[in-house]
N, C-alpha and C positions, 0 to 999 in steps of 0.2 A: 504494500500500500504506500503510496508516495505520500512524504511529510506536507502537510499544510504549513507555513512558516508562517507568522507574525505578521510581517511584510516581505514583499517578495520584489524584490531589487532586481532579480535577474527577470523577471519578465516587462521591467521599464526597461531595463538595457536592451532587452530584445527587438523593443519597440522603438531605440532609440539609438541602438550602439552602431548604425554605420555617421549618421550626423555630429554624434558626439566622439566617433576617434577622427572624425576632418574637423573637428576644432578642437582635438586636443595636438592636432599635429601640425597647426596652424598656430600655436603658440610655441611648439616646441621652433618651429620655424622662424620664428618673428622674435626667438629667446630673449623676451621680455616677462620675463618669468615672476615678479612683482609688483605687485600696483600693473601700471600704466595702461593702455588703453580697454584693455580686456574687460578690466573691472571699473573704468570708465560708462564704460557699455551698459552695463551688468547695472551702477545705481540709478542712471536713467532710468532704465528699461522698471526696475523696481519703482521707481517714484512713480512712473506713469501708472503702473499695473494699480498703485494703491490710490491715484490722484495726490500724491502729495510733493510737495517742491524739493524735498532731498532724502536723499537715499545715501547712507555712510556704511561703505561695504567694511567688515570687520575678520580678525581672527575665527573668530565663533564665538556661540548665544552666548556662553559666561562674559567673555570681553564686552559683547553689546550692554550688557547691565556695569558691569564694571567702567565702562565710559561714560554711561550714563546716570551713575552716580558720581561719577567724578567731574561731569559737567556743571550739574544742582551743586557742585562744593557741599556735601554733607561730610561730618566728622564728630568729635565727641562731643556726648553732650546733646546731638539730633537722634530723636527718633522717626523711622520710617517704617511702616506698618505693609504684612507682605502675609498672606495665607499661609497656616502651618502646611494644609496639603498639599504639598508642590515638590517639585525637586531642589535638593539643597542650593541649589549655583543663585535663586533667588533671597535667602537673606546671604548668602555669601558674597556679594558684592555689595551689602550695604554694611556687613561686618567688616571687609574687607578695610573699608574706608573708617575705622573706629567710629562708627554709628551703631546704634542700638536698634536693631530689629524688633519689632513687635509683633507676638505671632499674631492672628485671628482668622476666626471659624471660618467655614464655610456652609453655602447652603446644599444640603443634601440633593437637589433635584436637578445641577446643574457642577456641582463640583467647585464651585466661585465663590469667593470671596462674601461674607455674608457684610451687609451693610450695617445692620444693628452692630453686629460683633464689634465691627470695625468703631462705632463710635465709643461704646464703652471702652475699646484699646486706647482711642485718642484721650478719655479721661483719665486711663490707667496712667499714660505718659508722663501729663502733665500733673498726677499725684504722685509719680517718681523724680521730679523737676528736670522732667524733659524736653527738650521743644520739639513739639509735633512739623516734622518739615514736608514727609513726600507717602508717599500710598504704589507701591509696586501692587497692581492688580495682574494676578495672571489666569489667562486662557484657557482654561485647564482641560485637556482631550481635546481643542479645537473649537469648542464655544467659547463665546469673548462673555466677559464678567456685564454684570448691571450697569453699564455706563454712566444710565442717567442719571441713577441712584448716589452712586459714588463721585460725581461730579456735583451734585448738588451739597452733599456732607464734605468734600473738599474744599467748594467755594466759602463754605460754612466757618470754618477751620484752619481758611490758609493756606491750604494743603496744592504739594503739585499731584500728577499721575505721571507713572509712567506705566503703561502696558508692556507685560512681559506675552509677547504671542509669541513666542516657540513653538508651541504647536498651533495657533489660530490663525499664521499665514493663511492669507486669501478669502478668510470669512469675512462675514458683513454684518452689522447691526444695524438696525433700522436704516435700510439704504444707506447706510457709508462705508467703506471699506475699511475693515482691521488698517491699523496706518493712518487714521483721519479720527482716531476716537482717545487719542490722548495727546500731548504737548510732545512728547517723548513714547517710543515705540518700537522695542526691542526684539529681535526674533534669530532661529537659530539655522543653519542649513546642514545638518548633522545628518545623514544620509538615510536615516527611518525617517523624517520629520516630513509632511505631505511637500514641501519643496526642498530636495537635499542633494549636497553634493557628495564627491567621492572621497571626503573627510572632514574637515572641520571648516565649517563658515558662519558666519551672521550678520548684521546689518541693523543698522539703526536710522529712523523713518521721520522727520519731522517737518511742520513746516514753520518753525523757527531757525531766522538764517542766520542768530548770533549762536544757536546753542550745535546748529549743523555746522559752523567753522569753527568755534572750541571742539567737538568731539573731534574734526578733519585733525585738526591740530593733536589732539591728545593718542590719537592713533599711531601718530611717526613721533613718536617720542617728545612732544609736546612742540612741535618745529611754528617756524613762523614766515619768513620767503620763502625758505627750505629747509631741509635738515640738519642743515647744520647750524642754524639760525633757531635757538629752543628759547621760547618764550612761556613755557610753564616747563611743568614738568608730567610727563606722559609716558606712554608705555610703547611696548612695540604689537601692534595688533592691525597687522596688514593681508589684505584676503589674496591671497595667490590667483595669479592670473588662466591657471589650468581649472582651477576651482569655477571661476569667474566663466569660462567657457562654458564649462557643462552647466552649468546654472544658466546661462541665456538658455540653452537648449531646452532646456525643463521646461522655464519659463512658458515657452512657446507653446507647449499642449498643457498646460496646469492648468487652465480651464477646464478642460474635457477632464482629468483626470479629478477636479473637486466635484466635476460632476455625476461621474462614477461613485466616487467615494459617498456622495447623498443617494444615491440610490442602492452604492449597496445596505446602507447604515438603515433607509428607509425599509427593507426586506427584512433583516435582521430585525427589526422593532418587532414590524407584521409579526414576524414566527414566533415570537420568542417572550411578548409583551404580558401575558398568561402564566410566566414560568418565572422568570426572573423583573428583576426592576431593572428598565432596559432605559436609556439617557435622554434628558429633556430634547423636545422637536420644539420648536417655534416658527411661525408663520416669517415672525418679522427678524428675524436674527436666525443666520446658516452659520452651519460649522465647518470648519478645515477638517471635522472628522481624522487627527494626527492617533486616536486610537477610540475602537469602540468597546466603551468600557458598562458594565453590566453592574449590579450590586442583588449579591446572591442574599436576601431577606431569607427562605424559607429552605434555601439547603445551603449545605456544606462545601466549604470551599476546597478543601485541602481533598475529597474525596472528587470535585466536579475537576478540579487539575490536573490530580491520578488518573483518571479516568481518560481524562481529554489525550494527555500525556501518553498513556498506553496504545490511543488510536493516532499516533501520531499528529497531534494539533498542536500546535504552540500555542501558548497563552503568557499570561504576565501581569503582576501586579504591580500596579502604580497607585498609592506608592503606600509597603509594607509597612513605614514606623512614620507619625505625624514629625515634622521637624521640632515642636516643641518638647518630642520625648528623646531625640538624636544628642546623643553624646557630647556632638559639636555646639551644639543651641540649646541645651536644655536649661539653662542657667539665665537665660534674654528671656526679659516681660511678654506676659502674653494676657489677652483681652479679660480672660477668666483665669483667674489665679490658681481654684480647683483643675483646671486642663478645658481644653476642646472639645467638647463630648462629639461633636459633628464629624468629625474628621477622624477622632479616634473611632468609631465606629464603621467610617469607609474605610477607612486603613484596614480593619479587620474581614471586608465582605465584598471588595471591589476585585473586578477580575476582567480583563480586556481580551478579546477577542482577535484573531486574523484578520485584518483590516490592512487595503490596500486598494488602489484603481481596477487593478488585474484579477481581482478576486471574480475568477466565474460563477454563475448559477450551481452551478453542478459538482464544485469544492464547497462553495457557500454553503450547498447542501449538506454535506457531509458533516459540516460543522454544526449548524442546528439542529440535525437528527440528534448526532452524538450529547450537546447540552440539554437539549429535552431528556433524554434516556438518563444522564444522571442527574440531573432535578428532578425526576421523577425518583 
């Protein structure tokens, strides 16, 4: 029986790999092998895709947060308030910068950032004498967070946003594209992610033209005419121009391929919606669909993995321990003092699905027979 994998890479290369080795040979040719025109290309083409005025191509998603705290200038003494359930690289670049992460809940139906939570953290802050400065909201599986909620408790509060879409590339909230729904707008091109390349990239999206020439800046080592000319101080986080290739290529069918990814995520709902607790739909807000993630209420997790596992299905949990229970973070405030019960609870019952453009009817199938049969 052939394995069903998570995502399946080799069936976009199939669809893609004569396109993408004549521009990866076209840069070997042109041996400009950093920065320059390649990834030139590559922020355009990004800006337009989102309607936004700059596109700052980067190392990858941790770099993009990592600049973009380093542009807001946060440090000790600021707090910035960022969902426990997420992957760690989100309070790590606000720790990073001796800032104080704040965790808070999320809402069960959607895996986001719960807006209530998030005020009571902003009171926690400032009963720690903190000063509440910025709100990392992130995307989490590919739906974008309550925008207007969290923009309204911001404007409130003084607070900036910055959106972490690593996985929300390409989705839309009330008619605007992921990329137009924060100040600041981070994402990763990590090669599972619904736009990825063939190793580490990200990008940061804004249409602020002072805070998009400090990141440009902060990318080459803080430079100012040029590199050798350093007017702050910054890092080295430059997206290679081979990266920059196959990423236009992507580009170019990532519509058809989010549009696949809603139709397979809308089948999987259909079958499945009776068995498991299967991920919020909305009219007015699509998702990048970067995983389709399930929360087992009424059976066992560790028994529907075994099982899946045995039939050869990949699956995967995102994400096993909340960050305010993680080693590295557990010691940084968080909205409820007693813990997250929200997110401790997804942590314990969340479980994702093979999820990909390429995913046919007839593997799809195989995968919902098989999770009915052990939820049953």
């Amino acid at each position: 029986m052939t394995p069903i994998p998570l995502v399946d890479l080799r069936a976009q290369r199939r669809r893609l790999g004569d396109r993408i080795d004549t521009a990866l040979l076209r840069v070997c040719d042109e041996t400009n092998f950093i920065m320059g025109s390649e990834v030139a290309e590559l922020e355009r083409s990004l800006a337009e895709f989102c309607g936004a005025r700059h596109a700052i191509a980067c190392g990858n998603g941790t770099d993009a947060l990592i600049l973009a705290m380093m542009a807001k200038e946060i440090g000790p003494g600021d707090a910035v308030f960022c969902p426990t359930f997420t992957f760690a690289a989100t309070a790590e670049a606000i720790a990073l910068q001796r800032a104080t992460p704040i965790f808070v809940d999320v809402l069960e139906d959607t895996f986001n950032i719960d807006p209530d939570s998030l005020v009571v953290a902003i009171d926690r802050a400032r009963s720690s004498r903190l000063q509440p400065r910025g709100l990392i909201a992130v995307d989490l599986f590919g739906y974008p967070a309550d925008y207007d909620a969290l923009d309204e408790i911001a404007q409130q509060h003084g607070l900036w946003i910055v959106s972490d879409a690593a996985q929300s590339f390409g989705a839309r909230y009330h008619g605007r594209h992921v990329g137009q729904l924060a100040e600041l707008t981070t994402t990763s091109f990590f090669p599972s992610k619904p736009l990825g390349c063939y190793g580490d990239g990200g990008a940061i999206i804004t249409n602020n033209d002072e805070l998009a020439k400090c990141i440009d800046s902060l990318r080459v080592h803080g430079k100012g005419t040029d590199k050798y000319d350093n007017v702050r101080i910054g890092v080295n986080s430059r997206l290679d121009a081979i990266q920059a290739a196959i990423l236009k290529e992507k580009l170019a069918v990532f519509p058809d391929e989010l549009t696949a990814r809603a139709r397979i995520a809308r089948r999987y709902s259909d079958e499945l919606r009776n068995l498991v607790r299967t991920p919020h739909m909305s009219n007015d807000v699509s998702s990048a669909w970067a995983a389709y993630t399930v929360v087992l209420d009424r059976c066992d997790r560790d028994h529907m993995t075994a099982g899946l596992k045995k039939a050869g299905i990949a699956t995967a949990i995102y994400y096993p321990v909340p960050l305010h229970r993680q080693t590295a973070y557990r010691d940084f405030p968080r909205a409820n003092r007693n813990g997250l019960p929200r997110s401790e609870r997804l942590a314990k019952s969340v479980l994702s699905l093979p999820m990909h453009p390429y995913l046919d009817e007839t593997t799809q199938d195989r995968v919902i027979t098989k999770v009915r049969e052990f939820a049953n």
